[in-house]
C-alpha positions as CSV (number, residue, x, y, z in Angstrom):
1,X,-0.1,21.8,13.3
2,X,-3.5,21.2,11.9
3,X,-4.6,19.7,9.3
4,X,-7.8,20.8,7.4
5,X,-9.9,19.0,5.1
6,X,-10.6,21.2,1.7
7,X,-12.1,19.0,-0.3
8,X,-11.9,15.5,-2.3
9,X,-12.2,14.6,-6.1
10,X,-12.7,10.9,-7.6
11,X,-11.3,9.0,-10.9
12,X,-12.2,5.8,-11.2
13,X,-11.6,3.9,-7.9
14,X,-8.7,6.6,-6.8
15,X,-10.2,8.9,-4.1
16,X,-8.0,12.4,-3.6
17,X,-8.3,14.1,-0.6
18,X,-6.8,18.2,-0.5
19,X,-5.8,19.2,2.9
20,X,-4.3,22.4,3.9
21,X,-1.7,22.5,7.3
22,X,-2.1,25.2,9.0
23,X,0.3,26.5,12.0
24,X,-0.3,28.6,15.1
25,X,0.3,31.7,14.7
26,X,-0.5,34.8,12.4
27,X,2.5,34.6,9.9
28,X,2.4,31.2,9.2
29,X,2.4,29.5,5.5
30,X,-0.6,27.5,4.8
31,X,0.7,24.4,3.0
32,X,-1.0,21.5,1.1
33,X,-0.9,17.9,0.9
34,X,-3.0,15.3,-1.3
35,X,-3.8,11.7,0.3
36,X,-4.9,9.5,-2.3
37,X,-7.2,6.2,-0.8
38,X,-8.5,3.3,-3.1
39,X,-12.2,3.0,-2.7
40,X,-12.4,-0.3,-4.0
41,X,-9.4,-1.8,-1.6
42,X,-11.7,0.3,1.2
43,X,-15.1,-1.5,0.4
44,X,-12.6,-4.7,0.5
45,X,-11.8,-4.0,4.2
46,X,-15.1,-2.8,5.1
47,X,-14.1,0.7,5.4
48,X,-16.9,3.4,5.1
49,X,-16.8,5.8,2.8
50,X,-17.2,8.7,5.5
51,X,-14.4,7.5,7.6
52,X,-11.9,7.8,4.5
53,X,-11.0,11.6,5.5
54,X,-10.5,11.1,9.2
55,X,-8.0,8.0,8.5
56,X,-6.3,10.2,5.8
57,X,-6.0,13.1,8.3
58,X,-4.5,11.1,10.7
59,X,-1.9,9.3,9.0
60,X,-0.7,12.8,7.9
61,X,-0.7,13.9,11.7
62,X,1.2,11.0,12.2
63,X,3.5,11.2,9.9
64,X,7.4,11.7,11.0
65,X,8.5,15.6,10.4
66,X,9.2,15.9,6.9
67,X,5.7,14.8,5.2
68,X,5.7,14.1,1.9
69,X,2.8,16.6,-0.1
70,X,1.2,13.5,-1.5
71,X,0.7,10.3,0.3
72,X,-0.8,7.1,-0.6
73,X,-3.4,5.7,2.4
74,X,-2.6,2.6,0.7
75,X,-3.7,-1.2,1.9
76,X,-1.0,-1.9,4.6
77,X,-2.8,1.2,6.3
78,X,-6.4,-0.5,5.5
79,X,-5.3,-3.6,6.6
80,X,-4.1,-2.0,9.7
81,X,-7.2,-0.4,10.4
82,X,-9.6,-3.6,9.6
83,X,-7.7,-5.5,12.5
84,X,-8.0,-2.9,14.9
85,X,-11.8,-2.5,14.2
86,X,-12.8,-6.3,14.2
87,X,-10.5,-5.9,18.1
88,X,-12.7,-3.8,19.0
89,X,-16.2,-5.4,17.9
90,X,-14.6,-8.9,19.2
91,X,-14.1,-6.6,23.0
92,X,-17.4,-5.5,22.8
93,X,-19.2,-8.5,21.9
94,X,-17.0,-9.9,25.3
95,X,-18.5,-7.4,27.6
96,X,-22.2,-7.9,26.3
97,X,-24.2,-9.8,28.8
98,X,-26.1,-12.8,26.7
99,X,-29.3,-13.1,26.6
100,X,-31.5,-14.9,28.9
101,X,-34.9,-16.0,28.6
102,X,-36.6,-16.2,31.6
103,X,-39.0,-19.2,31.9
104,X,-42.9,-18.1,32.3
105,X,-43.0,-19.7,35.9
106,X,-40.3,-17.0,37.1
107,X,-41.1,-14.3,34.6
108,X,-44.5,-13.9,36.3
109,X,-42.9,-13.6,39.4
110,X,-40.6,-10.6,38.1
């Protein structure tokens, strides 16, 4: 099953994203689901804007069988997904070599 993004609409700091599920095959019945996301609890957890959709998408992709047609990418989610991101920067910033300056006596030797 897929899940397609169809559009989004905005009231005050609710966000509502409309996505359709589509199945494989040719008989299949297109179905649709509404995530709603709090911008303002987003810009709290340093979420972008743009990455709203694909976190939406893939809690319902997630989601055990039976998925509700309107979920709530609420701030357990966010939270969830603001530790994960500082992990990663906090692995990244590990493997980055420091910077050295070399003194002039060996840079001219380089």
């Amino acid at each position: 099953m897929d899940f397609i993004l169809l559009g989004f609409s905005q009231q005050n700091n609710m966000r509502r994203f409309f996505f359709e599920r589509t199945g494989a095959g040719q008989g299949t019945v297109r179905e649709q689901f509404t995530v709603d996301a709090d911008t303002g609890l987003a810009r709290r957890y340093k979420i972008a804007m743009q990455d709203l959709p694909l976190l939406c998408r893939r809690m319902l992709e997630h989601a055990d069988g039976a998925v509700s047609r309107t979920l709530i990418f609420g701030e357990a989610q966010m939270c969830s997904h603001a530790g994960t991101l500082a992990s990663e920067m906090e692995a990244r910033a590990l493997k980055k070599k420091p910077f050295r300056r070399h003194s002039p006596a060996t840079a001219a030797q380089v």
